[in-house]
C-alpha positions as CSV (number, residue, x, y, z in Angstrom):
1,X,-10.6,-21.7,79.3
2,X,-9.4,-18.9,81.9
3,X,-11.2,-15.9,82.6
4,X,-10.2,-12.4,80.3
5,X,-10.7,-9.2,81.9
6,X,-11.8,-7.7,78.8
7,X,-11.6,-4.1,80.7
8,X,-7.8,-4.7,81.2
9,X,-6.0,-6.8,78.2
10,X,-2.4,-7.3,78.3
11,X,-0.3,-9.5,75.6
12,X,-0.4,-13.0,76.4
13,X,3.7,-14.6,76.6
14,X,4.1,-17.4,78.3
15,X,1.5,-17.8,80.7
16,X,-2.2,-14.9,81.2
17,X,-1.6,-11.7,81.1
18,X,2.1,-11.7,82.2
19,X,2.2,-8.9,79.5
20,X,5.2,-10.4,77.3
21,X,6.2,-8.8,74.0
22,X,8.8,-9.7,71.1
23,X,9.9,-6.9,69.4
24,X,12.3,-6.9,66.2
25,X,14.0,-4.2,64.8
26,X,17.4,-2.7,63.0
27,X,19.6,0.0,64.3
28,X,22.3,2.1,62.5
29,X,24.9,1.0,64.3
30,X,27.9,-1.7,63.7
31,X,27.6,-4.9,65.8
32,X,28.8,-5.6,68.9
33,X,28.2,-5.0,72.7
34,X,27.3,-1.1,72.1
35,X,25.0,-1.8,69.7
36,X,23.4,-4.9,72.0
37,X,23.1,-2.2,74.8
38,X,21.4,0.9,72.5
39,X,19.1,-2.0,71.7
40,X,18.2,-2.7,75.3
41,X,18.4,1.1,76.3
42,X,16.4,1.8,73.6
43,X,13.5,-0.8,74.4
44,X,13.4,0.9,78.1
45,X,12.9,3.8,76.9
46,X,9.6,2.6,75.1
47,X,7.9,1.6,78.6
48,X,9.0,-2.4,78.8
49,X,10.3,-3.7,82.0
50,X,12.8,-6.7,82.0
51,X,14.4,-6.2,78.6
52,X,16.3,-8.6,77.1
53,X,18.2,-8.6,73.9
54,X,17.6,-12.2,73.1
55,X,19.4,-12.4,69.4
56,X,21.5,-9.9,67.7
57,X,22.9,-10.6,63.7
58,X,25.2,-7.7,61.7
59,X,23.9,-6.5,58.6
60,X,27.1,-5.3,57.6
61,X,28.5,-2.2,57.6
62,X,26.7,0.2,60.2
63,X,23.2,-1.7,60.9
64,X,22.5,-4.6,63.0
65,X,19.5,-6.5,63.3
66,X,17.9,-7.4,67.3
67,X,15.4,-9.7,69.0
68,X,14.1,-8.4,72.2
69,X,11.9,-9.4,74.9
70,X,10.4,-7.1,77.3
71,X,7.1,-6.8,79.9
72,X,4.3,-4.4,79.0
73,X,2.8,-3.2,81.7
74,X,0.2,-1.5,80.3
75,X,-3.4,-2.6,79.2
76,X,-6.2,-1.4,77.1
77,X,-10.3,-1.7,77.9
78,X,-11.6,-3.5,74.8
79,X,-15.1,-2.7,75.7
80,X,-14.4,0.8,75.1
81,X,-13.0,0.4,71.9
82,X,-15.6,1.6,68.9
83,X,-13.9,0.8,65.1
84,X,-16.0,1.7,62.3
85,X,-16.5,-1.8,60.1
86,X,-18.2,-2.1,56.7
87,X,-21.8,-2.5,57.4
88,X,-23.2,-5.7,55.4
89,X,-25.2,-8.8,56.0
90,X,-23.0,-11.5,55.1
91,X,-24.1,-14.0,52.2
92,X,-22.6,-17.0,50.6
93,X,-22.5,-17.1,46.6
94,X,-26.2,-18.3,46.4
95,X,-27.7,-16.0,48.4
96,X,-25.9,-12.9,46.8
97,X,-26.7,-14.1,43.1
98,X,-30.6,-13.9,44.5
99,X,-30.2,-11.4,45.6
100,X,-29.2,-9.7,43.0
101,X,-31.8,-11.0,40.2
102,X,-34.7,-10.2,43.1
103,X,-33.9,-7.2,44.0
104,X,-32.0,-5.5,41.4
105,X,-32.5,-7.8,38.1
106,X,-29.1,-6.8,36.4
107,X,-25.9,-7.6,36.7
108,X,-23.8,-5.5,39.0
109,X,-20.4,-4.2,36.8
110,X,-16.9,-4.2,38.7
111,X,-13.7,-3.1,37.4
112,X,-10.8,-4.0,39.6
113,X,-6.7,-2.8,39.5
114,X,-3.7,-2.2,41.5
115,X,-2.8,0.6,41.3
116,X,0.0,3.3,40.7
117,X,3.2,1.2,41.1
118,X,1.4,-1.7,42.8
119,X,3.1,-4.7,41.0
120,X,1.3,-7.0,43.7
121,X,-2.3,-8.8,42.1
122,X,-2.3,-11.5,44.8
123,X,-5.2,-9.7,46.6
124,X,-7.4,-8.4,43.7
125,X,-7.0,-11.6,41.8
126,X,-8.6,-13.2,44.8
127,X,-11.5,-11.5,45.0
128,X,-11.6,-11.0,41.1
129,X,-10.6,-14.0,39.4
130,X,-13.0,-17.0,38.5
131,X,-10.8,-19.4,41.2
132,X,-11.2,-17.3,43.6
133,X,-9.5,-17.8,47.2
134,X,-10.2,-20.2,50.5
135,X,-12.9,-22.1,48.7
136,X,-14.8,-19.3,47.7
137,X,-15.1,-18.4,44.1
138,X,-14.0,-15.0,43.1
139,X,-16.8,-12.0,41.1
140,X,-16.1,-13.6,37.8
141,X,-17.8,-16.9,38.5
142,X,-20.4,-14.9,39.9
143,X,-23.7,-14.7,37.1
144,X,-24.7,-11.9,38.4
145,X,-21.8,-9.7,38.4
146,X,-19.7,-8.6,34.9
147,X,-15.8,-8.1,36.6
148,X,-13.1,-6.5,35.0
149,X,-10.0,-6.8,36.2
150,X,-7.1,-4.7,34.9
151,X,-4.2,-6.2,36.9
152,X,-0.8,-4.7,38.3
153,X,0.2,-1.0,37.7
154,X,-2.5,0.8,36.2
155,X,-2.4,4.6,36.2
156,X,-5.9,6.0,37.9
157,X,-6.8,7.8,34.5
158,X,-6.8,4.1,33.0
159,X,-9.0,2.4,35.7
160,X,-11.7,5.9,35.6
161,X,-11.3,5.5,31.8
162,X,-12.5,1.8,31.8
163,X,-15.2,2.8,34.8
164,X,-16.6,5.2,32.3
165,X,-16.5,3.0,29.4
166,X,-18.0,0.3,31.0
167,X,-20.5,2.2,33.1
168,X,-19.1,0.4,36.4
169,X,-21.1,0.6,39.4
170,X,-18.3,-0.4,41.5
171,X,-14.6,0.3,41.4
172,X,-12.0,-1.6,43.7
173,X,-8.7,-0.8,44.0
174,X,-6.3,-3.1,45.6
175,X,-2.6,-1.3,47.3
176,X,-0.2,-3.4,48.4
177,X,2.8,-1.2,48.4
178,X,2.5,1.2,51.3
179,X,6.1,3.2,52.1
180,X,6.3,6.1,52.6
181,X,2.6,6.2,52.5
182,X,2.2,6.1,49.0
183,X,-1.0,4.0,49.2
184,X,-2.4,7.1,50.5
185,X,-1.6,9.8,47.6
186,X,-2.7,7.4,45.0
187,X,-5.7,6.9,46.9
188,X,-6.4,10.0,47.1
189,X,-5.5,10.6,43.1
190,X,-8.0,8.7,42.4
191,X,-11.0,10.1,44.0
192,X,-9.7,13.6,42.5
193,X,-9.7,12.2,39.5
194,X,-13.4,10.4,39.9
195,X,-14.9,14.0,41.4
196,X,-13.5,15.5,38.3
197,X,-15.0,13.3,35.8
198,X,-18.2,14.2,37.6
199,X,-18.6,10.8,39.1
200,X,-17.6,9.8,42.1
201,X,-21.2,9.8,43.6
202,X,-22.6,7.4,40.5
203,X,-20.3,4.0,42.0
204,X,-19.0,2.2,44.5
205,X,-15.4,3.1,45.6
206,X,-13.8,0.3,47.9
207,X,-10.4,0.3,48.7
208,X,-8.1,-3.3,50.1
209,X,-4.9,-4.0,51.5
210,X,-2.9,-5.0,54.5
211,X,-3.2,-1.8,55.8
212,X,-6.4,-0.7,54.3
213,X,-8.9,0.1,57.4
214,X,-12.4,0.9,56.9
215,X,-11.4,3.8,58.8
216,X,-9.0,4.8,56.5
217,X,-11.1,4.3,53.2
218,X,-13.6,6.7,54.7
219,X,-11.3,9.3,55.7
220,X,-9.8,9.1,51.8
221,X,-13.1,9.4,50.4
222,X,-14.0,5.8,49.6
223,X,-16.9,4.2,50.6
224,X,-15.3,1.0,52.2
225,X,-12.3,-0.6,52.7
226,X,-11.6,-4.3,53.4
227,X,-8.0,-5.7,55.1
228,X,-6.7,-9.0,55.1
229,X,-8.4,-12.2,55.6
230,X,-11.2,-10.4,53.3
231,X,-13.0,-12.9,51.4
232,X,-15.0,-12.7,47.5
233,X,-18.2,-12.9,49.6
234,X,-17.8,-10.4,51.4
235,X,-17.1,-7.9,48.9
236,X,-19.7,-9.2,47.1
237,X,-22.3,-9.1,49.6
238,X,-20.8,-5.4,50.2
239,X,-21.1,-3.8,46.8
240,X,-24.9,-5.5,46.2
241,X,-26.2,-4.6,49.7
242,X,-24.8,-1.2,49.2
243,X,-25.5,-1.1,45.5
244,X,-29.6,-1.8,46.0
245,X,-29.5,0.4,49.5
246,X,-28.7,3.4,46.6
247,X,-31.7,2.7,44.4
248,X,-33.4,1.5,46.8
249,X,-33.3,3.7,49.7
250,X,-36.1,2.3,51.7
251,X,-35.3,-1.3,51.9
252,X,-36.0,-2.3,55.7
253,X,-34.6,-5.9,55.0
254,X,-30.8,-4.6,54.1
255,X,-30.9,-2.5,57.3
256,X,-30.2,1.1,57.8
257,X,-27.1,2.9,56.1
258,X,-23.3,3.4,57.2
């Protein structure tokens, strides 16, 4: 395995740190050698060295599609890097179920949506439904959680509604559908819309998505936020560790808080 200078990372192309890149993108312009050039002129401009416009495709009309290859010459020091990250011991089913009935002795109530115009339940339903995802089993084969899970397009006022109705100590929203930064304003809705109600403070706000960063969730108001490759368990594990750290705020085992 070769050496990584982890204090000067460049993308890996054909061979270590020859600082490769592929880059893909469409330009309002009608195909041919003009637009193959704009590409490559373009691509310069960005800070890549020995640019090629490897594939090209028209679109129709005025927009055609490019491939290009070009050397970064740049790097970035990951040991410098700091991300925040959700905080939580991770657990498999067994231990978060104990967990639960030792340290809390109820069951923990979730309700779960996409939404706005989110039509997309692949996510939620993963970490929701009873089959969970990647061998894991999802909150509603969990015994000690009660999950509710209101599927595609729900308005905010309907997912607070059933919060409140339900007394939920957790809600999770799942946003798929992210142009124009939509994500963000329904995001935000919500949390208006909990601080109104006169409680946002009484549960568990997580947020999920492709481009849902824990980092993001916290500048929105939320309390976590989980991107892909997130699994049941670690929601799980989130929203109990977090749930007993709030009733219990001297728990030493759970560690200290975010």
């Amino acid at each position: 395995m070769p050496q990584v200078d982890l204090k000067s990372v460049r993308p890996y192309g054909d061979t270590l740190d020859d600082g490769r890149v592929q880059l893909g993108f469409t330009l309002p312009i009608r195909y041919g050698p003009e637009a193959k050039e704009a590409a490559r002129q373009l691509v310069i401009k960005m800070g890549l060295e020995s640019v090629d416009v490897v594939s090209s495709h028209d679109l129709g009309g005025q927009f055609t599609y490019f491939v290009v290859y070009g050397k970064c010459t740049h790097s970035v020091d990951v040991t410098s890097l700091r991300v925040p990250k959700v905080q939580v011991e991770q657990m498999d089913f067994f231990k978060i179920n104990d967990l639960i009935r030792d340290r809390l002795g109820r069951k923990i109530t979730v309700v779960a949506a996409c939404t706005g115009s989110d039509a997309h339940t692949v996510g939620i339903d993963a970490i929701i439904n009873m089959k969970g995802y990647a061998g894991e089993y999802g909150l509603e084969r969990y015994p000690w959680f009660r999950a509710h899970n209101l599927g595609a397009q729900v308005p905010n006022e309907t997912l607070v509604a059933k919060a409140i109705e339900t007394d939920a100590d957790a809600i999770l929203v799942s946003q798929i559908v992210t142009q124009k930064n939509v994500h963000i304003s329904n995001m935000t809705r919500l949390v208006d819309l909990l601080e109104a109600e006169g409680i946002r403070d009484d549960v568990i706000l997580v947020a999920g998505g492709p481009r849902i960063t824990h980092e993001l969730a916290l500048e929105l108001g939320y309390d976590a936020g989980f991107g892909p490759g997130t699994l049941p368990s670690h929601v799980a594990a989130y929203i109990a560790q977090e749930l007993i750290r709030k009733e219990h705020r001297t728990s030493p085992d759970l560690g200290e808080e975010r």
